[in-house]
N, C-alpha and C positions, 0 to 999 in steps of 0.2 A: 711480360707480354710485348712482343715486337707492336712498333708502331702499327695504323692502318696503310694499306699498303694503296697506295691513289691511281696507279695504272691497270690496274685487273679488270675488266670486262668481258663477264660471263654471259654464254647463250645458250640455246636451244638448239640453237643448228649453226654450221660452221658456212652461211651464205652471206651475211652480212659482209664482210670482210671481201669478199667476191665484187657482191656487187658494187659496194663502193670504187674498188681498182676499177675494175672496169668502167663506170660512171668517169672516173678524171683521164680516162686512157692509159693508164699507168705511167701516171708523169709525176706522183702526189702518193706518197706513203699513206697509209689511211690509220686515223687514230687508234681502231682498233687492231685487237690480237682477239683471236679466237680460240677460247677455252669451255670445253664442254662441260655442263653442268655435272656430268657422269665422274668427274676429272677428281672427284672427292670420295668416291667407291672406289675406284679403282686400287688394287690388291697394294700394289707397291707405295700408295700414296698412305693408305690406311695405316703402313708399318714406321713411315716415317716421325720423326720428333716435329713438332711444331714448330723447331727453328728451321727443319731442313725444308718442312713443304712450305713457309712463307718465302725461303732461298728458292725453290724449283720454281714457284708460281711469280716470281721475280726476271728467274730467268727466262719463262717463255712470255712475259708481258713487258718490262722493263721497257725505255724508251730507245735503247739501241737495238732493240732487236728488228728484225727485216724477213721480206715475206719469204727467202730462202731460207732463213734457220741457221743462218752463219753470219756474224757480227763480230765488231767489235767492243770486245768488255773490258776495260782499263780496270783493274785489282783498287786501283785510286775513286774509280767512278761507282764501283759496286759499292763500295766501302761507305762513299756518301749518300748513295739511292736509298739505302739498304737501314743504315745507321749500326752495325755493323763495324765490328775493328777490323782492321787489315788482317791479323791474326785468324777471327773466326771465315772470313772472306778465302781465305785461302787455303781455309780449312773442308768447306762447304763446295768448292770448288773440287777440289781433288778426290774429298766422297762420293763426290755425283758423278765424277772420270770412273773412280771405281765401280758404281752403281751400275755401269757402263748409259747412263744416261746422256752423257756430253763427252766432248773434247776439248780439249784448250790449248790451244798452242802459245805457251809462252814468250817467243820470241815476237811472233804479232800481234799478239793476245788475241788473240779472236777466239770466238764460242761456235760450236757447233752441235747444236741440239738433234740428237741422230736421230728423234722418232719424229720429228718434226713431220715431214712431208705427208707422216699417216692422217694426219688434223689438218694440215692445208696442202694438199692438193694442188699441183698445176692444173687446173680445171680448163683454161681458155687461154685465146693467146695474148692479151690484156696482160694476164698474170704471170704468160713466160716473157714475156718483154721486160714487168720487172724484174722479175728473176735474174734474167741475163741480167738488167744493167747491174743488179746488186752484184751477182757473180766478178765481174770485171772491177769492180773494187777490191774484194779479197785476195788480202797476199799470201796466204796458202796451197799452195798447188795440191799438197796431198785433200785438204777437204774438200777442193771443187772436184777432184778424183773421184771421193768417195761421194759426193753427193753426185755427180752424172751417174754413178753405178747405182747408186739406189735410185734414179726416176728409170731407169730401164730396168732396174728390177721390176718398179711398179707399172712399166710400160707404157707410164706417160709419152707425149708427143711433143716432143721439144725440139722440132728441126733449126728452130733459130737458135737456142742454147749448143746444140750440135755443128752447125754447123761453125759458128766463132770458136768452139773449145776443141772440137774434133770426137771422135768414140775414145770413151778411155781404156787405158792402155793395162794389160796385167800389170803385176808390182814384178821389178826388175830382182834380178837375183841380188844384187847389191843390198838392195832395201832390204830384202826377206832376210839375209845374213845379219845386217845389222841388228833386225830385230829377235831373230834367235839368239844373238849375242845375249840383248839386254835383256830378255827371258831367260836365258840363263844363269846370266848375274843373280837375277833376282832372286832365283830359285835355290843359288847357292846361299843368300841373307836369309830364307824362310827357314833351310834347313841347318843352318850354325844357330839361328833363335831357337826351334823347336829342339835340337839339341843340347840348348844351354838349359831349359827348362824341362828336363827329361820326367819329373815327379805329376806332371801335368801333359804330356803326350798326348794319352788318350785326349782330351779335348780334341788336340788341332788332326787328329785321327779321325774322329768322331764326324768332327766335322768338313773334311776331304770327301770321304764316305758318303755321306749322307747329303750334307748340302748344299756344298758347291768347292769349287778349286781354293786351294791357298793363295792371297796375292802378300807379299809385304806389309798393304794396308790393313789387311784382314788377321794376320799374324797379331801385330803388333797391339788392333782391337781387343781380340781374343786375350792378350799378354794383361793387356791394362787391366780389362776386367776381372780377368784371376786374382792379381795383386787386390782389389777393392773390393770380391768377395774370399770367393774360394775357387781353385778349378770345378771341387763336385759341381758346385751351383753352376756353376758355367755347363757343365756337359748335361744337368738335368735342363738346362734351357735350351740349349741344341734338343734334346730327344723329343722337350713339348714341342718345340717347332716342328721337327721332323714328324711326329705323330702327327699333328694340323696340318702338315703337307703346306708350310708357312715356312717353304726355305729359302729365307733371306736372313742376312748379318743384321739388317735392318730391323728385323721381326723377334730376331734373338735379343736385342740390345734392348727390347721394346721391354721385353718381358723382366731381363736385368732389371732396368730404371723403376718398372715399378713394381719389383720387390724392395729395391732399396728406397722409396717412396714411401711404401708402406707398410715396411719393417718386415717384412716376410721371407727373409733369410736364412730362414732356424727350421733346419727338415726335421731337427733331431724331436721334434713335437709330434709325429707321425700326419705331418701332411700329407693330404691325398694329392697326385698330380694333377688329377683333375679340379681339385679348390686351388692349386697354385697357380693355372690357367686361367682360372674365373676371376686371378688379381689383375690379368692387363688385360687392359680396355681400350685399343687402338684411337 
């Protein structure tokens, strides 16, 4: 069982944190982070392992984090908050990149938790004052990009955040190249694995199909689990997910762990699916 975790402070409503900013003028971070009680229903969190939702509720409460949602996280600093080896840190990070929950830019290290803004809100101009000055700290150009693009997605009013950064700009053709390069790369790794493992295709078929794209990360998921049970098991866990309309890798792996938890591995006994569904209990 991971430690207690000492910076988590949960509410009812996401104004606490409002009012405080505004109370010092936005001169003074305020101790809390605003996480909604609801934050433990929610579909994605339900599928996760208890080490990754004590990692997520880390990341959005931790003591670097900031009321923009873009910080910086040292791999050396998670590792000590956390208790945590650098191993599993680095492991939980790149899940949650996949998850498509965060970004990390390794070169700054900086974090950038992309649903952030739906939970806190630029509400007043107290709270775009910090914002900006937080913004003007970050050395990523591409997240302060993406994040101006999503407060005018939400049509927030940030004339002062706008006016110091300007409107942000389409992605140049350079960047878009680059990165259909490294989608392709990648694409070419998914298909030399799924090729080397031909006896077991349908899985990573299966699961194209039905519940969501291949990335590297998810290959390689899919690969390990094969090897620890079997493919069948593996593709009758895709089909219960897919029949629950539960498509997530998260939600499949869930169902994995505990079969092999509590021995329920062995279809050849005429298990019914629906008793094999009744063994994981999110």
């Amino acid at each position: 069982m991971p430690k207690p975790f000492p910076h988590a402070y949960l509410y009812n409503e996401g104004l606490k944190f409002s009012y405080l900013l505004a109370k010092s003028g936005g001169k003074h971070m305020a101790v809390y982070r605003n996480v909604q009680v609801n934050f433990w229903q929610d579909e994605f969190i339900l599928d996760l392992t208890p080490e990754e939702r004590y990692f997520y509720i880390y990341l959005l409460t931790g003591t670097k984090t900031k009321q923009c949602g873009i910080y910086i996280l040292p791999k050396r600093v998670a590792e000590l908050e956390t208790g945590y080896s650098m191993e599993t840190v680095e492991k939980l990070l790149n899940r949650f990149v996949e998850y498509g929950k965060i970004l990390y830019d390794t070169e700054t290290k900086e974090v950038f938790i992309i649903n952030w803004l739906h939970y806190n809100p630029i509400s007043n101009t107290n709270v775009e004052k910090c914002v900006l000055r937080e913004l003007k700290t970050i050395k990523s150009n591409e997240f302060i990009h993406i994040f101006l693009r999503k407060c005018l997605e939400k049509e927030y009013k940030i004339p002062l955040v706008l006016q110091h950064f300007g409107m942000p700009k389409e992605e140049d053709n350079s960047s878009s190249q680059v990165v259909i390069e490294e989608k392709e790369e990648a694409e070419e790794i998914e298909v030399e694995t799924i090729e080397e493992d031909v006896p077991n295709s349908e899985v990573y078929k299966f699961y194209e199909q039905n519940i969501s794209s291949l990335s590297p990360y998810i290959v390689k998921e899919l690969k390990n689990w094969i090897q620890r049970l079997s493919g069948e098991k593996v593709l009758e866990a895709l089909k219960i997910a897919f029949e629950n309309n539960k498509k997530t890798l998260a939600y499949v792996k869930g169902i994995l762990r505990n079969w092999c938890k509590k021995g329920r591995v062995d279809f050849s006994e005429g298990m019914h699916r629906r008793e094999v569904f009744g063994s994981y209990d999110p």
